[in-house]
C-alpha positions as semicolon CSV with decimal commas, in nm:
position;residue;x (nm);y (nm);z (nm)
1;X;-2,556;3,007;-20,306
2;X;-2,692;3,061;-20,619
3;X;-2,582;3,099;-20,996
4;X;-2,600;3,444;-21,029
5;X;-2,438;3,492;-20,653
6;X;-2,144;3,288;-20,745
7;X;-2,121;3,452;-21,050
8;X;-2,097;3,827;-20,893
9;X;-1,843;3,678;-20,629
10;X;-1,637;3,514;-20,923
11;X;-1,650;3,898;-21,060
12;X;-1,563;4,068;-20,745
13;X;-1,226;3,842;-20,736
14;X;-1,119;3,881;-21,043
15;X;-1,146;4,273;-21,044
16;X;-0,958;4,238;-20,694
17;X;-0,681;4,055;-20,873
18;X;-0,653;4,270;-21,179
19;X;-0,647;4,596;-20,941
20;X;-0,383;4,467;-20,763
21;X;-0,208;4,354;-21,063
22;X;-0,201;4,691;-21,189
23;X;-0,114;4,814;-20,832
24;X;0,244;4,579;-20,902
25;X;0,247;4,726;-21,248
26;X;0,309;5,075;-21,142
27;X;0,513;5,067;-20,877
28;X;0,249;5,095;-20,603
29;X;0,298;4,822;-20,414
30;X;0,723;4,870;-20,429
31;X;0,759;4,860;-20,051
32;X;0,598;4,499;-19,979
33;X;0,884;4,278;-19,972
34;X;1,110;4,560;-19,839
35;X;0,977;4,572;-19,503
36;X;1,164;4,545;-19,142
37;X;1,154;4,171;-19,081
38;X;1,186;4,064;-19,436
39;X;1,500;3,845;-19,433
40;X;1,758;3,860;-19,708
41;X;2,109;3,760;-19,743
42;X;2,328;3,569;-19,967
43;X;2,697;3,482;-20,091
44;X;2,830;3,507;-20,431
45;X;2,613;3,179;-20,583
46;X;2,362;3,211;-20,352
47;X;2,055;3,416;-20,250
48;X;1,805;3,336;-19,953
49;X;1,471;3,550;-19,946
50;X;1,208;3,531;-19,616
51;X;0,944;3,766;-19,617
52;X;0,795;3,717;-19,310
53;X;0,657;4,060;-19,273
54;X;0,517;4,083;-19,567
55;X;0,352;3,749;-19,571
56;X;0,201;3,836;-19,201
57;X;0,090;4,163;-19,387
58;X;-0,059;3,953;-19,662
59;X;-0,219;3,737;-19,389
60;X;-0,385;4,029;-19,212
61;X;-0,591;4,150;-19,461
62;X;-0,670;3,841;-19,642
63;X;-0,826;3,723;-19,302
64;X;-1,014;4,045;-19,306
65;X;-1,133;4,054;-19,677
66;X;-1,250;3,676;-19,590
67;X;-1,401;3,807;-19,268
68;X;-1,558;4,054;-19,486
69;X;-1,711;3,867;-19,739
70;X;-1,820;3,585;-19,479
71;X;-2,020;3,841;-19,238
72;X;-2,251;4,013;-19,513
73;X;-2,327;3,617;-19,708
């Protein structure tokens, strides 16, 4: 890979992460973290948070952004 590649890919992530940034800024992406299958419960001191859903979301289409990216470099 060369310079100027690496340099378009470094762009390409950092727009991805500063869309999605503003995706959490405005309320867009309220649901992830609420989903059936995201564990939460806790006592009066105490709060326990497991979101497996989400993170198997997450999962998904990372794989498939890397499978993505992989397929067409």
């Amino acid at each position: 890979m060369d310079s100027r590649s690496a340099g378009v890919l470094v762009i390409a992530i950092g727009a991805i992460i500063v869309v999605g940034g503003l995706l959490m800024l405005s309320g867009a992406l309220s649901w992830l973290g609420r989903l059936p299958g995201d564990i939460r419960f806790g006592g009066e001191n105490v709060k326990v948070y497991i979101p497996i859903t989400s993170m198997l979301l997450v999962s998904l289409l990372l794989s498939g952004v890397i499978w993505v990216i992989r397929r067409f470099f």
